[in-house]
C-alpha positions in Angstrom: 146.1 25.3 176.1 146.6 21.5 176.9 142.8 20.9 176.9 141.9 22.6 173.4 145.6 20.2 171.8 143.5 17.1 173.5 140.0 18.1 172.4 141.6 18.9 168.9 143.1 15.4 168.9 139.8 13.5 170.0 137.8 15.8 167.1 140.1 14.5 164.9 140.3 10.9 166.1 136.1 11.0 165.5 136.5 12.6 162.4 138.5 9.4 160.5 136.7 7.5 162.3 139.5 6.0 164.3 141.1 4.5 161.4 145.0 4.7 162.0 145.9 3.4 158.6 144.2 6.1 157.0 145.1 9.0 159.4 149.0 8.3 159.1 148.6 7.7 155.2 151.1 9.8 153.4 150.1 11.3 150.2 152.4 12.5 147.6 151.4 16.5 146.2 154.3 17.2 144.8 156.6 14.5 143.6 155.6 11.4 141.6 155.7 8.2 143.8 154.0 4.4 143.2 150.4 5.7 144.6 150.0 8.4 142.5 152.1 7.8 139.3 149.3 5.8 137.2 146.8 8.1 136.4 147.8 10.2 133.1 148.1 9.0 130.0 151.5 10.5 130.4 152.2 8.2 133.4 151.6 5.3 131.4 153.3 6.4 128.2 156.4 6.1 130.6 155.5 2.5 132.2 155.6 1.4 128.4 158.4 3.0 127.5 160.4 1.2 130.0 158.9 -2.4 128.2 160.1 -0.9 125.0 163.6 -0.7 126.9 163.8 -4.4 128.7 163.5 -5.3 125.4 165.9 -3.8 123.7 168.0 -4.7 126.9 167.3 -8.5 126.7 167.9 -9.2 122.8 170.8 -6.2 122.0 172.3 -4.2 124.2 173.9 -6.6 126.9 176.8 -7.0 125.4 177.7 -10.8 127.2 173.9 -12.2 126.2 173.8 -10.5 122.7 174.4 -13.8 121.1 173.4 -16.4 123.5 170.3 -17.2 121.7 172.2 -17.5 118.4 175.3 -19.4 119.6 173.3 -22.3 121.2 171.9 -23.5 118.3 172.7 -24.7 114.4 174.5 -21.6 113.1 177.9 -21.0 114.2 180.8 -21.9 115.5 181.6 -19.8 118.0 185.1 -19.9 119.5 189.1 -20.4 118.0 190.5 -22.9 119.0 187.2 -24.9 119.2 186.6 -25.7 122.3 183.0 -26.0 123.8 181.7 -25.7 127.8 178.0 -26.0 127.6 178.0 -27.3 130.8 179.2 -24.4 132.5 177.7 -22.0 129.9 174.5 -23.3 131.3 174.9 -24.0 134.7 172.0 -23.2 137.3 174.3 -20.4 139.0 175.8 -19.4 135.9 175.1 -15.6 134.4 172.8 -17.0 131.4 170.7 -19.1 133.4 169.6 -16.1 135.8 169.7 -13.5 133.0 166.8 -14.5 130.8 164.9 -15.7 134.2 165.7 -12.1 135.8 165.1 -9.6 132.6 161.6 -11.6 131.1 160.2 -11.4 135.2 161.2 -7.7 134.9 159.4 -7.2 131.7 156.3 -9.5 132.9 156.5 -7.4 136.3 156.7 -4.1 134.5 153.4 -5.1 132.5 151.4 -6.8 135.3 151.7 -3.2 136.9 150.4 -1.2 134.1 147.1 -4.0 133.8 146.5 -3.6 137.3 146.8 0.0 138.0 144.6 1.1 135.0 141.0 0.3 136.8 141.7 3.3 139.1 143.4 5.7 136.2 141.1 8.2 136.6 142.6 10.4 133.8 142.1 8.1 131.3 138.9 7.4 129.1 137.9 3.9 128.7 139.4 3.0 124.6 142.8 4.6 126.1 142.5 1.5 129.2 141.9 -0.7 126.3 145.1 0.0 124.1 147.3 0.8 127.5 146.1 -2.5 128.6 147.0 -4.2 124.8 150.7 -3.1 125.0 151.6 -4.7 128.5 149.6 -7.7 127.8 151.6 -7.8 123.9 154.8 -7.5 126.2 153.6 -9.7 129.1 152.9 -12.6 126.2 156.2 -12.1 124.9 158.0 -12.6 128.5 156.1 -15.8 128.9 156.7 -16.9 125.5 160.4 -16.4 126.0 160.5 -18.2 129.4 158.6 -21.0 128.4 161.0 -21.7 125.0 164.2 -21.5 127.1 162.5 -23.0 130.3 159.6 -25.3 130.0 157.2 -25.2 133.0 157.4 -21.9 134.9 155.8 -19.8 137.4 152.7 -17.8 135.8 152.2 -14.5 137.6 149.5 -12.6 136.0 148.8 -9.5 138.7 151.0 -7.1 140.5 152.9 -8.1 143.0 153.3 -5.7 145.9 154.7 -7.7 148.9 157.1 -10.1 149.1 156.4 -13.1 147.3 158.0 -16.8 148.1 156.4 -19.5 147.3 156.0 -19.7 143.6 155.5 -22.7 141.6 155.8 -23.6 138.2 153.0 -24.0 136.1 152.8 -26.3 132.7 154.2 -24.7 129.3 150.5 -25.6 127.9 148.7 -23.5 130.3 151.9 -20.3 130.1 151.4 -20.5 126.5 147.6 -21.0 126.5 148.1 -16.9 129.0 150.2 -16.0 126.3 147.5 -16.7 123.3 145.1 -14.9 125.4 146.7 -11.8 126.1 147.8 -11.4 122.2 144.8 -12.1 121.0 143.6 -8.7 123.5 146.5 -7.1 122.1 145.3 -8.0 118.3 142.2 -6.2 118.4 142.8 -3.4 120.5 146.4 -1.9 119.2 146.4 0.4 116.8 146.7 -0.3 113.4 150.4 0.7 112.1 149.8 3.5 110.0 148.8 5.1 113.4 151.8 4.5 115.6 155.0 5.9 115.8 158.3 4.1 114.5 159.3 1.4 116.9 155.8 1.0 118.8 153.9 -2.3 118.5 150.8 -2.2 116.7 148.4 -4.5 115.5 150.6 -6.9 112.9 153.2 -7.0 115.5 150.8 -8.9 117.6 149.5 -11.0 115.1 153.6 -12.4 114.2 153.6 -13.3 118.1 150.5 -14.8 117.4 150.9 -16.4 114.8 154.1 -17.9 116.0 153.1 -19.1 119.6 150.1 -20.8 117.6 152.6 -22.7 115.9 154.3 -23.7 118.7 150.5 -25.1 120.9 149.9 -26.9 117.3 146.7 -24.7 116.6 148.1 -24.3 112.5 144.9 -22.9 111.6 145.1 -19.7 114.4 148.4 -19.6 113.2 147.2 -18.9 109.1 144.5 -16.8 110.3 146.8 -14.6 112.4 150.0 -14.7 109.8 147.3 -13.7 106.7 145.9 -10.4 108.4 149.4 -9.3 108.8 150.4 -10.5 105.0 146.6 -8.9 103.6 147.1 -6.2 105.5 147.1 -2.8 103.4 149.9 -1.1 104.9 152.5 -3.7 104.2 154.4 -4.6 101.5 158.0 -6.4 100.4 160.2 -4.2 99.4 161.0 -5.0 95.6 163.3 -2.5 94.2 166.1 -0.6 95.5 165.4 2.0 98.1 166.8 4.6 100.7 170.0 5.7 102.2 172.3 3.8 99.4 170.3 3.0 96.6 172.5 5.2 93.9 175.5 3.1 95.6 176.1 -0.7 94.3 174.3 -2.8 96.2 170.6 -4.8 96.0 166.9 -4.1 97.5 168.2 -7.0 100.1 170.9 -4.6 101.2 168.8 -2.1 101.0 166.6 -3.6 103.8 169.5 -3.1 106.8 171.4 -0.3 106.2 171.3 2.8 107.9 168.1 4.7 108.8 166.5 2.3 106.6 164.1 0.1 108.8 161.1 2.6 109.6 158.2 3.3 107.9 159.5 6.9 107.3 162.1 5.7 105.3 159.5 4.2 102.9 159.9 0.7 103.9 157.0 -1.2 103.9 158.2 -4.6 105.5 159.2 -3.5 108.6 156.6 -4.5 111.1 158.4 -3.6 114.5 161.6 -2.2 114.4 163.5 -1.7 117.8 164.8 1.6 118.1 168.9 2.9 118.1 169.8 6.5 118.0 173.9 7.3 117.8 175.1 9.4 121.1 171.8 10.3 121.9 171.1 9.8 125.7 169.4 6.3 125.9 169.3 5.6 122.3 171.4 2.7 122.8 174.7 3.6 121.0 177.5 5.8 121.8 180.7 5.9 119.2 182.6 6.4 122.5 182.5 3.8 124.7 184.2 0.2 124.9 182.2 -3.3 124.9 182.0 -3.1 128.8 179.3 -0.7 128.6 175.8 -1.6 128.0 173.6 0.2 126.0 175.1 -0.7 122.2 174.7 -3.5 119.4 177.6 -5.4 119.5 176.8 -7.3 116.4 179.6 -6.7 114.5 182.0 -7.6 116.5 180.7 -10.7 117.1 179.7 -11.4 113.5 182.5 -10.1 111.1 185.7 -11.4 110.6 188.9 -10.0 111.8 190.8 -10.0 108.8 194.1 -8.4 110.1 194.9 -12.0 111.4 195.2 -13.3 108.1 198.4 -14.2 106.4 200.1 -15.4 103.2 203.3 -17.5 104.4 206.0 -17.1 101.0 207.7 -20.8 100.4 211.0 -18.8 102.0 208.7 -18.1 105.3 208.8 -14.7 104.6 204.7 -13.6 106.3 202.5 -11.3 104.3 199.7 -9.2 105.4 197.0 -8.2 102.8 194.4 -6.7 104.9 194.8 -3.6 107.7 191.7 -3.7 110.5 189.7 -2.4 111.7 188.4 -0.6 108.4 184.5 0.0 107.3 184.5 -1.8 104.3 183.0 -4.6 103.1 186.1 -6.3 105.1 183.7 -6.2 108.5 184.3 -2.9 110.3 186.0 -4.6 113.4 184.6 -7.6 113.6 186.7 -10.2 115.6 184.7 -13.5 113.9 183.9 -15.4 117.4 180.8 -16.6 115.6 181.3 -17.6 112.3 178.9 -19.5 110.1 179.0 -23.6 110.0 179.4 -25.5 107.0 175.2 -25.7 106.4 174.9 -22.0 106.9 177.6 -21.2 105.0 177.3 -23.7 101.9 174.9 -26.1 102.4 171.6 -23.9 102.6 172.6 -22.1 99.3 173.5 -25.3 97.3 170.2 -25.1 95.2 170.8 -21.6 94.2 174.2 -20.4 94.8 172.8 -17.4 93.0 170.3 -16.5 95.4 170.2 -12.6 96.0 170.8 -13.6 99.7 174.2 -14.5 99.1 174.9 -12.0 97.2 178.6 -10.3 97.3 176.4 -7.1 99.0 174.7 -9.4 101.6 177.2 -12.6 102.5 180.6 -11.2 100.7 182.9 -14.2 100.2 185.9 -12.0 98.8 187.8 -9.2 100.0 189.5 -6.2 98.4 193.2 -6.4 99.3 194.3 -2.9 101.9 198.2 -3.8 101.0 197.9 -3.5 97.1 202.4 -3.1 97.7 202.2 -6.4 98.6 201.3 -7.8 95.6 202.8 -5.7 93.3 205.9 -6.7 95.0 205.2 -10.4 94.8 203.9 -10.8 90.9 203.5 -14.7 91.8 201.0 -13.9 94.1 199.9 -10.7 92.4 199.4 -13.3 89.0 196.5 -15.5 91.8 194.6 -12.1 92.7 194.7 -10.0 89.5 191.5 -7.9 90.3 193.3 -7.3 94.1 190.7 -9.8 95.9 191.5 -12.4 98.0 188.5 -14.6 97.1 187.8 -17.4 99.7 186.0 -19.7 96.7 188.4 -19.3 93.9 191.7 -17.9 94.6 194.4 -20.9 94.8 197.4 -19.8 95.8 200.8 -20.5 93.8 202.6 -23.4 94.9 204.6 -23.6 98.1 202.6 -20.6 99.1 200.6 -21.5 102.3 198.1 -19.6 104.5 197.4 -18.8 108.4 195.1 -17.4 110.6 194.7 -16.4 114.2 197.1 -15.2 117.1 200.3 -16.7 118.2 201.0 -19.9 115.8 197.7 -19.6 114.7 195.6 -22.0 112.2 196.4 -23.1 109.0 194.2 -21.5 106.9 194.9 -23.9 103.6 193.1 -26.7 105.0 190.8 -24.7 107.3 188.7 -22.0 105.7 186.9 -20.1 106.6 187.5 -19.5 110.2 187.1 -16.4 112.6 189.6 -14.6 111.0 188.6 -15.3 107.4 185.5 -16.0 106.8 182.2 -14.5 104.6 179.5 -12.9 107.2 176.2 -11.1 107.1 176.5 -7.7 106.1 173.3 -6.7 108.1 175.8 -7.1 111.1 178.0 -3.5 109.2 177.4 -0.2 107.8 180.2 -0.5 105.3 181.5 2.8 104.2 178.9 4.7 106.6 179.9 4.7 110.1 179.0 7.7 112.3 181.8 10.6 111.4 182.6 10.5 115.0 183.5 6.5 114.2 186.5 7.5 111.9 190.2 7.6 112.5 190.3 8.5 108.7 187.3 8.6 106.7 189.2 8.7 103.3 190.8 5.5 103.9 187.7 4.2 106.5 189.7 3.8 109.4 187.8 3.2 112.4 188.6 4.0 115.7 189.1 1.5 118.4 185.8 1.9 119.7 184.1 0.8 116.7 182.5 -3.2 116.4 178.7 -1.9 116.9 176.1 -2.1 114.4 174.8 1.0 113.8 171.1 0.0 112.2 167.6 -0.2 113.8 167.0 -3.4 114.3 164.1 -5.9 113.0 162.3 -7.7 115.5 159.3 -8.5 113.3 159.6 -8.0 109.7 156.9 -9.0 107.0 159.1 -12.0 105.5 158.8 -13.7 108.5 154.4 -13.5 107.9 155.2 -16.0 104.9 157.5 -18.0 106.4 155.3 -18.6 109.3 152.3 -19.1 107.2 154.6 -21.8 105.2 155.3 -23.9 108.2 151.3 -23.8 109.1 150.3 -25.4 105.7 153.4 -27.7 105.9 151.7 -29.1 108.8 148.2 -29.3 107.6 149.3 -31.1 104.5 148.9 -27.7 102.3 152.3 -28.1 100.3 151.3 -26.2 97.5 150.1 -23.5 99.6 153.3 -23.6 101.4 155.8 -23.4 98.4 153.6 -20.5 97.2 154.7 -18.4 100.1 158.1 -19.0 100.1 158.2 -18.2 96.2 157.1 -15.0 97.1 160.3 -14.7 99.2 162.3 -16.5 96.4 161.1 -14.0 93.5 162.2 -11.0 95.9 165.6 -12.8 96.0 165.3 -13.9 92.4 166.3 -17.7 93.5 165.2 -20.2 91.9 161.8 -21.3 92.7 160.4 -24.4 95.1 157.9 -27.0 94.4 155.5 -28.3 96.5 157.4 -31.8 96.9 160.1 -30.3 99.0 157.8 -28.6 101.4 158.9 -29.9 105.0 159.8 -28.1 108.0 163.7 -29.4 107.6 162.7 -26.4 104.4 161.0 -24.0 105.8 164.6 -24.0 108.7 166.6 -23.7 105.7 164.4 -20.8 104.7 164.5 -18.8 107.4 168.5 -19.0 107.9 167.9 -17.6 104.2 166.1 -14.9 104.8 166.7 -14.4 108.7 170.4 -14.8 109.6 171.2 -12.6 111.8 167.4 -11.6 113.0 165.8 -14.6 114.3 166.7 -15.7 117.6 167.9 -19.4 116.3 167.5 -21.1 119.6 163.9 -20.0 120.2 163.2 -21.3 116.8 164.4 -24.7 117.3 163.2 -25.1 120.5 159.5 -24.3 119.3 159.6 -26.4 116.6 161.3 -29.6 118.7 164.4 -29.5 116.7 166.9 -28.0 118.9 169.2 -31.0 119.8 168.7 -32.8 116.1 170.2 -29.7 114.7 172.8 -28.9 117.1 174.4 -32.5 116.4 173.8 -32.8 113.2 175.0 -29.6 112.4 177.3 -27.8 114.6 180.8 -29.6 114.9 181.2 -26.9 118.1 179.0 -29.1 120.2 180.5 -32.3 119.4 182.6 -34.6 121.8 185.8 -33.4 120.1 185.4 -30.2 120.8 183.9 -29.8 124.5 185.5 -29.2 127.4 184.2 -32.4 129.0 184.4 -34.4 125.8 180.6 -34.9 125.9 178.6 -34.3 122.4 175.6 -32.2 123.0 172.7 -33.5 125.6 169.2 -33.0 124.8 168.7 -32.0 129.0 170.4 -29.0 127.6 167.1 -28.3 125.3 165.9 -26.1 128.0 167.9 -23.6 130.3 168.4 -24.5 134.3 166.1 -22.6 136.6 168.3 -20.2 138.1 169.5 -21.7 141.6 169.2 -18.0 142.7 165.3 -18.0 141.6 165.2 -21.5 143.3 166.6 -20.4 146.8 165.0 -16.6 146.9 161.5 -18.7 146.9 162.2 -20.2 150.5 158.3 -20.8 151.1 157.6 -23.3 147.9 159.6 -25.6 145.5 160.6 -24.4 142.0 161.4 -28.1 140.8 165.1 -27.7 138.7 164.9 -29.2 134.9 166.0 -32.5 134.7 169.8 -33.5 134.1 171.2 -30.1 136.3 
């Protein structure tokens, strides 16, 4: 019996050929496992899905980075009292540092895999290699181009890694970005077109807005046109013009129109979206649940960042005596429950509408400036005050108080709100932050009144990533910087006649404009801080400004440093890659 088990295992040993590695090779039959999970089209319908959901993850649904790329930058002032820290905001071990480092290598990571295993996905034909291959290099260019506006210079890994790696270096921003051109040009012609995807998937205009903006960004204005004008000429999309979906019998304007509820996808009959990241309300993994608190991931925390708290404001009577007017949190055009820890600056919130105060962007629908008093007892029992707000709106532009009357905001002795509105607690806001008057049911304490429940402060929208204003307002900056001003100002009146504003002439074409523009049209959308760092304006903007930044209101009495134009490499990053040098930006 022992000499047939030996012969057997000689046979055998002849048979392989003597080749260990292959005789002791495990193969999975019956469970999925990384040698046999990148064959199906199925297989890699999942390995995209999950780039569809570090996106979503990195721009909305961690609720301590939701706003890092908007509070960095020109827009708002982000904390009562003022008091800045950028230097520990943005220190090499600190949690924003590693987290844009960590979730764009996960993304770039994730899509490196799906490029490299697709030469031996036999269960695919050759166009379904092409477009598989066009979505991870789309979300490949958009790690990089993320990492190389927050970062600069940094490591450019283009193939699966699957061994330890440590010994990366960083390569220039010009060659990153130049990766980044490539791969969405690729991604340009092989997507589909987007009458042929599915809401929420990328498709050929969504590539061409990366494009067009990273072109910007490498100077080449021209690739920039080219790519912005096949997403503007493009047959399947249009601005939306006149009043449309889910509230268009309620009061309101096509602006409004544009971000509330199930009113971002193409099934809704919009037209501009372009690519529109997906939420779906206590669905498992659609990214918002009516039942959890901020500590969970997963929701849209946008307006309780972005909406005032208004229950913090009060009317002080010359005998002392406090009044409330407002009860929070309620679904109104109040601000759900907002707690304002970002509210606008004085250029967002006066100085970019100063041509055209009129402008359909600021709009009582889309930036409401007065609010319709909760505690209507109060005034009828104080006719002085009653005689200041005779419609029943405390209006933040007109309403003057009568004398001796004062006002205050915030907790504890809180600020006083005479000589210092707006402020978190009193302020006007984006309304694409709210779903006023239609919150989930499940959101309601009492619907008739629109209480909301303590769990409430998400925005409960699909969110724009790309939308076709943004194709103009690219194109603009292009021709600013080839001298076209005419062609420039042409664009944005397109924008302007949608908002029925007033329109622009050629002779105020200039990039300081087209910034003005896109807080305009964009508040709220565009991630400010990439923005301003592409176009070399970050630290002119930030000082002149955003009085949050300044020497009397940091921690360190410092005003803002231009070394904090780009973030720290993460010291974890820096001491995980033991076998090579990632060189720190200068001035950590």
């Amino acid at each position: 019996m022992k000499k047939i088990y030996i012969i057997s295992m000689v046979a055998a040993m002849l048979l392989t050929g003597c080749n260990e590695d292959k005789f002791l090779e495990e193969k999975a039959l019956d469970f999925n496992s990384a040698s046999n999970s990148y064959n199906t089209a199925a297989d890699y319908d999942a390995a995209i899905t999950e780039l569809y959901y570090l996106t979503r993850e990195e721009f909305y649904t961690t609720y301590d980075r939701t706003t890092d790329l908007s509070k960095f930058a020109d827009m708002w002032i982000t904390a009562d009292p003022l008091q800045s820290n950028v230097t520990a905001d943005l220190s090499p071990s600190g949690a924003i540092a590693k987290f844009y480092w960590d979730e764009n290598y996960k993304l770039i990571a994730q899509a490196n895999t799906v490029i490299s295993r697709l030469g031996n996905a036999t269960g695919l034909t050759d166009e379904q290699k092409k477009e598989y291959e066009a979505k991870a290099r789309f979300f490949r260019a958009l790690g990089y181009r993320t990492l190389s506006y927050l970062y600069g210079d940094v490591p450019l890994q283009l193939e699966e890694v699957t061994e330890p790696k440590t010994d990366y270096a960083r390569e220039s921003k010009d060659k990153v970005l130049a990766q980044v051109l490539e791969d969405l040009e690729f991604a340009a012609i092989n997507l589909p077109e987007i009458n042929q995807v599915r809401d929420g998937e990328i498709s050929k205009p969504a590539a061409n807005m990366l494009l067009a903006e990273v072109a910007l960004a490498t100077g080449a204005n021209d690739r920039a046109i080219s790519a912005a004008t096949a997403v503007i000429s493009n047959p399947n999309l249009k601005l939306m013009t006149q009043r449309f979906g889910s509230q268009a019998n309620e009061e309101g304007d096509v602006f409004y129109d544009l971000f509330r509820p199930n009113n971002q996808n193409r099934a809704s009959g919009n037209t501009e979206g372009i690519w529109v990241i997906q939420f779906e309300t206590n669905v498992e993994g659609g990214g918002n649940n009516t039942s959890h608190f901020f500590w969970n991931p997963g929701s849209f925390w946008g307006e309780r960042f972005f909406a005032p708290q208004v229950d913090k404001f009060q009317i002080i009577k010359p005998d002392g005596t406090r009044l409330q007017l407002f009860n929070w949190p309620i679904g109104d055009m109040t601000g759900g429950r907002g707690i304002g820890t970002h509210y606008a600056v004085e250029h967002l919130y006066n100085g970019i509408w100063a041509a055209d105060f009129n402008d359909m962007r600021n709009s009582e629908y889309n930036w409401p400036r007065r609010f319709k008093i909760h505690r209507t007892n109060v005034l009828d029992d104080n006719p002085e005050l009653k005689a200041a707000m005779p419609d029943g709106y405390f209006d933040l532009e007109h309403t003057v108080l009568p004398k001796g009357y004062t006002m205050e905001t915030g907790f504890g002795g809180g600020v006083n709100a005479t000589t210092q509105l707006p402020n978190r607690f009193m302020c006007g806001y984006s309304t694409k932050m709210t779903t006023p008057f239609h919150y989930p049911d499940a959101q309601y304490q009492n619907k008739n009144t629109y209480q909301l429940a303590g769990t409430a402060g998400k925005t409960y929208t699909d969110q724009y990533f790309f939308r076709l204003a943004e194709a103009y307002l690219l194109r603009a900056e292009a021709y600013v910087n080839t001298g076209k001003k005419a062609e420039a100002a042409a664009d944005i009146n397109v924008l302007h006649e949608r908002a029925k504003a007033a329109p622009c002439s050629p002779e105020e074409m200039s990039i300081d404009y087209i910034l003005d523009e896109r807080l305009r049209e964009l508040t709220c959308e565009e991630k400010r801080r990439l923005t301003l760092a592409r176009v070399g304006k970050l630290s002119e903007y930030i000082k002149k400004y955003n009085p949050y930044f300044s020497a009397s209101h940091s921690a360190d009495g410092k005003d803002y440093d231009a070394h904090f134009d780009l973030f720290p490499i993460p010291l974890s990053a820096i001491q995980a890659n033991k076998d090579g040098v990632l060189e720190q930006n200068p001035g950590y």
